[in-house]
C-alpha positions, 0 to 999 in steps of 0.5 A: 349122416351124423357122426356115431355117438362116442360112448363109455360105459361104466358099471362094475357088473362085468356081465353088464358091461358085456350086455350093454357092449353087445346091444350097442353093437347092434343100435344105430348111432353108438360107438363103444370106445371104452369102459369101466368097472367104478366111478373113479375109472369112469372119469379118468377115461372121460378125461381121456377119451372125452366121450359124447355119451356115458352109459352110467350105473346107478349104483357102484361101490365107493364113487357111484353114479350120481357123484360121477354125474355130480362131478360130469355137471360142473365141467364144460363140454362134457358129455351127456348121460344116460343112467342105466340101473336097476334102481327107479327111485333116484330118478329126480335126483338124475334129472337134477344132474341133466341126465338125457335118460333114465333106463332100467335094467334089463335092458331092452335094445328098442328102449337104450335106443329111444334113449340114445335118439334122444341124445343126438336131439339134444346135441342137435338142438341145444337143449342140454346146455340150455336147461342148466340155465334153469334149475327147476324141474322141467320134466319127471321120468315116474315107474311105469311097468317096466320102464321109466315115462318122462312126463312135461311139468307143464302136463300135470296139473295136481300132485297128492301125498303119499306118505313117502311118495307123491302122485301126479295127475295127468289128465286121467292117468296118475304116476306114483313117484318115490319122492316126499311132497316137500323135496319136491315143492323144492324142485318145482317153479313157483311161477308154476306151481303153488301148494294149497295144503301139506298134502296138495300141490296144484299147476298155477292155471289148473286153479279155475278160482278160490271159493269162500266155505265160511268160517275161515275156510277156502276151497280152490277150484280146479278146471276139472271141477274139484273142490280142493280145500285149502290148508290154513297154513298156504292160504295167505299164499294162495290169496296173494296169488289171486291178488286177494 
């Protein structure tokens, strides 16, 4: 049986910490070996405990929890992440920083177990140290009622603007994530995907083909049977993809 998960905790809410400390008590895996109340304490204990596992606040005055992530990435061998906030909306940044997890507040014992199972995965497999090789998005956490669902990039096949948010279609579902369409074409792996119009961005092979409408204006065609058109702007980009 493998060994339990060395974890610190680190929220300035003493009520969560206490919270957090009780549920992993009870969770298969996890071992408390220490806490703290900012971001600045977090890595004075990380240095000293060398954790497996934080269990990282969102939001924390001063030093918050992504700069304490900021900090954890460039570092060798350290440990992995698990935010645990209130906040949905920095889970892209999050993901960015290699965060195994994303878990909302209030916590639900079943979920920060997925989370922790998902940790011990990692580790077993190599994966974490492997996708900091690559820096393009491999995967969204997107709001889902009460909690956060990790969709593969490989899985979505168009995503639309929405003033400050984009949303992604898989299959018959779609997911609104708080994220600007630009930011995100930033993020995404140009062998992948390919904008076709400043409010549209489509998976490479989900483009069945590319349709002339006259006077200058081009549809592409996706699997699925839509006609998307083609802004003036990336259509030269599409064409070059097509070898046009």
């Amino acid at each position: 049986m493998a060994e339990p998960l060395r974890t610190l905790i680190v929220d300035d809410e003493p009520l969560a910490v206490e919270r957090l400390q009780v549920i992993c008590a009870r969770l298969d895996g996890v071992s408390v070996v220490g806490t703290a109340g900012d971001g600045q304490a977090g890595l004075r204990l990380i240095d000293a405990l060398a954790p497996d596992l934080v269990l990282l606040d969102m939001t924390m005055p001063e030093t918050d929890g992504l700069s304490v992530a900021r900090q954890l990435v460039k570092q060798d061998n350290s440990p992995a992440v698990i935010f645990v906030t209130a906040h949905d909306e920095f889970a892209v940044e999050a993901f960015d920083l290699e965060a195994v997890d994303y878990v909302l507040k209030p916590v639900s014992p079943d979920r920060l177990q997925r989370a922790i199972d998902r940790v011990g995965t990692r580790r077993g497999s190599g994966e974490r140290a492997a996708s900091s090789d690559n820096h393009w998005l491999s995967e969204f956490w997107v709001p889902h009622r009460s909690e956060l669902v990790r969709i593969a990039a490989t899985d979505v096949e168009r995503i639309d603007a929405e003033r400050d948010y984009v949303r992604l279609h898989v299959g018959e579902q779609s997911f609104l994530l708080l994220q600007t369409i630009t930011s995100l074409e930033e993020r995404l792996d140009p062998e992948q995907f390919i904008r076709i119009h400043r409010s549209c961005i489509l998976r490479r092979d989900w483009i069945a083909g590319l349709r002339h409408e006259g006077l200058g204006v081009w549809s592409a065609e996706t699997q699925d049977g839509a006609a998307l058109r083609i802004g003036r702007t990336y259509l030269a980009n599409v064409k070059k993809m097509a070898g046009r």
